[in-house]
N, C-alpha and C positions, 0 to 999 in steps of 0.2 A: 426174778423174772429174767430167765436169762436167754430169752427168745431174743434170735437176733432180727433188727429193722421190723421190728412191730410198730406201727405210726400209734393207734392208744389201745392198749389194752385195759381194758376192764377191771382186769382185777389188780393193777397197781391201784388206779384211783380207789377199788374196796382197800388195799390196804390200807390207803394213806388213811382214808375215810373211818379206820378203823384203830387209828393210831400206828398203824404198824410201819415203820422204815422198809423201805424195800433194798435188796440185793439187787442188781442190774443189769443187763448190757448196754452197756453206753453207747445205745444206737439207735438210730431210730426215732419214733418221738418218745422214748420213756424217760430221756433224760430234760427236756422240756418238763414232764411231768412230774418228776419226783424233787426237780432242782437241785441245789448244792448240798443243804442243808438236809432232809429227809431221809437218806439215804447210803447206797454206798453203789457207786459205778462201778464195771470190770472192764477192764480195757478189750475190744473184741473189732479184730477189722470191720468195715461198712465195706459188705463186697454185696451187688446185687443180683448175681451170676449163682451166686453158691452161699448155702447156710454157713455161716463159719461161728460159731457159739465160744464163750470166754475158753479158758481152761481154767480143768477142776482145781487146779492149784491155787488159781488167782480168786475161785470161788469159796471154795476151804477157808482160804488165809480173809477173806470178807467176814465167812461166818463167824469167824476166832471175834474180828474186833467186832460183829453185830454182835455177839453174846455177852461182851465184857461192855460195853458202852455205848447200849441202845437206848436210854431213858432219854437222851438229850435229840437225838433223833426220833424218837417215838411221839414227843414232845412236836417236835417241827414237822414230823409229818402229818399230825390231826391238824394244826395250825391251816397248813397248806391249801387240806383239803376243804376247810371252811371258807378259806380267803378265797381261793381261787375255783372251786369243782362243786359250790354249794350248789343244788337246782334251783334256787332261785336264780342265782344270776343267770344259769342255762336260759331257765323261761325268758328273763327280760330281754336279753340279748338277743333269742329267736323274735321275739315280740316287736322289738323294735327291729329288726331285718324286713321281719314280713309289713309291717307300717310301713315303712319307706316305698318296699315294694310294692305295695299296694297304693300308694301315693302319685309313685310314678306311673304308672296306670292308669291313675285318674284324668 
């Protein structure tokens, strides 16, 4: 995912949902989503003016070590997506927002 300043894309949470460690740009909100652990960041300016994306070399030299030593990352990224992006917790969370809200209304 090496879109720069995506706040959530979608299809990191399918990968992690899917076991898969993601590649990154460490910007934006994917690095919230993917964490320490799942993954592998690429260093890439936070410029809001202008797209500025990793370079291929920083991304290359990611896929080298995702190829040789993903199982332990592959590992923490299903984890992840259970602990934190299950739809349950989505539901409960809107559910109780909207109670409250509805509450204060009363």
């Amino acid at each position: 995912m090496t879109k720069p300043n995506d706040p959530c894309p979608n299809t990191v949470l399918e990968a992690l949902a899917c076991g898969l460690p993601v590649i990154y740009s460490a910007t934006g909100g994917v690095p919230e989503l993917v964490g320490d652990e799942a993954g592998w960041p690429l260093d890439c300016e936070e410029n809001f003016d202008t797209m500025v994306w990793p370079e291929v070399s920083d991304l290359t030299a990611a896929m080298r070590v995702a190829a040789q030593s993903w199982e332990v990352q592959a590992h923490a990224a299903r984890k992840r997506a259970v602990e934190r992006y299950d739809l349950t917790l989505w539901i409960d969370r809107h559910r109780t927002v909207f109670t409250q809200l509805l509450e204060q209304r009363a």
